[in-house]
N, C-alpha and C positions, 0 to 999 in steps of 0.2 A: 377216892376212886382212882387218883392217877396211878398211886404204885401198887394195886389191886389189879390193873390191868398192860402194866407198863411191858410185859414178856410177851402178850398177844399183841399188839397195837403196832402199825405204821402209822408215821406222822411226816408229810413232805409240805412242803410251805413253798412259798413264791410270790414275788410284790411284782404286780403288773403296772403298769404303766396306762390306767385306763381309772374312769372313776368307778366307786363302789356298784352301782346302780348298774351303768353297762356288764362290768362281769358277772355280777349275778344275772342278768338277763339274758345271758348265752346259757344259762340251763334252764330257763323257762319254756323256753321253744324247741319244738324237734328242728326246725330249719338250723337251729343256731347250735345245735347238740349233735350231729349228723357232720357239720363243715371242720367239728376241730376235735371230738372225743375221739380218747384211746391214746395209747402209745405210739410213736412214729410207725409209720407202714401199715395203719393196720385203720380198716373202715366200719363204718355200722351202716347195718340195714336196718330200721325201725320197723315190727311186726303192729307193736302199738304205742299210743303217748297219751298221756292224761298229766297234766303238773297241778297237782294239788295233793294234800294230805289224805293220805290212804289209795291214793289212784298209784297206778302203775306204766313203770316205761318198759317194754318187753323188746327187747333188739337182738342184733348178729351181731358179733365182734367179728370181720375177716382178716385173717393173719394175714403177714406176707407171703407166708409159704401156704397161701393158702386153706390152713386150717379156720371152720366158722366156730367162733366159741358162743353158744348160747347164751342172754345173760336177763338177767330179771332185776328191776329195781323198784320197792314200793318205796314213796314217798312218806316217809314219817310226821316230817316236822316241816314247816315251810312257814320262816321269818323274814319275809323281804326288807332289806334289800343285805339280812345280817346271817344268815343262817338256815340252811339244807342237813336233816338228817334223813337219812336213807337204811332201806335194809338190801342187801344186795345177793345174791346167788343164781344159778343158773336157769331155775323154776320158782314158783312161789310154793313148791313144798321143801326145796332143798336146805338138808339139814346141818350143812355146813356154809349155808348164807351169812356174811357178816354186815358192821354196824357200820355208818361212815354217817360221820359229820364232819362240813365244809362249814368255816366260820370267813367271813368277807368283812377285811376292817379300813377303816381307812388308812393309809398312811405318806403321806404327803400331797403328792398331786394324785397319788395312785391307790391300788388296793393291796393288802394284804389278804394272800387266800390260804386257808390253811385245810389241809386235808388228814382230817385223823379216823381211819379205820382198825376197828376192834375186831380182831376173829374169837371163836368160841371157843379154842384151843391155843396153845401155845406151838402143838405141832400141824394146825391149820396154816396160822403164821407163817410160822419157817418154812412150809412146802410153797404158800405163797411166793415169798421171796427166793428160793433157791430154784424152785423150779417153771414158776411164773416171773421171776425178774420183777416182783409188784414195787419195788423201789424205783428200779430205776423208769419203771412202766409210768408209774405214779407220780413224776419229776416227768416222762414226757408228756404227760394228758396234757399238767399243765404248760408248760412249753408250747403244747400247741393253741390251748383258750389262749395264752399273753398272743401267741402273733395272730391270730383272729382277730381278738378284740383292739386289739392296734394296728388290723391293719388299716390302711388309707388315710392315719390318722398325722 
């Protein structure tokens, strides 16, 4: 499967400094999904949240400049305290919605969180990254769970 899908796929990683259990538990909660998702500058308003397998998080992305981005996520797969798959797009009909699994490992004092999203295309992908910045976006979500989840720590 990996080099089946290796042209479509972003993969960003990061070891937080927090145990496995707390970082997985800042995507259980809208309080705790709402203080630190998205890329720097950019807020969510929650329309709805359910965390279980096949329920649904329905939110706003707000940009800095303003812009609201629509965004949909069903919950696929839900393995506490190891593993989050998702299906993601801007409606639950959108036909260019892609795959994302977060794998959460231990590794030493802290976690390793690994973020691997699949798009449907190879030029879903790349519009992704060139025109959404989903790298560098994807390196800041996490950036912002590590200083949540460490803060006051």
């Amino acid at each position: 499967m990996e080099t089946a899908t290796t042209d479509r796929e972003i993969v960003v990683s990061r070891v937080i400094d927090a145990p496995r259990e707390l970082v997985f538990e800042a995507f259980t909660e809208v309080r705790h999904l709402s203080r630190w998702w998205g890329p720097a500058g950019f807020s969510t308003t929650t329309r709805a949240f359910e965390f279980r397998e096949g329920a649904v998080w329905d939110f706003v992305m707000h940009g800095p400049d303003g812009t609201d981005y629509p965004e949909w996520i069903t919950w696929t797969e839900i393995v506490p305290p190891e593993r989050i798959a998702l299906l993601h797009g801007e409606s639950p009909d959108d036909p260019d919605a892609f795959e994302s699994v977060l794998t959460f490992a231990a590794e030493d004092a802290g976690t390793r969180i690994v973020m691997r999203t699949i798009f449907p295309t190879r030029k879903l992908r790349d519009q992704a990254v060139e025109k959404y910045h989903a790298i560098e976006g994807g390196e800041q979500t996490l950036a912002n769970l590590a200083a949540y989840v460490t803060a006051g720590r």
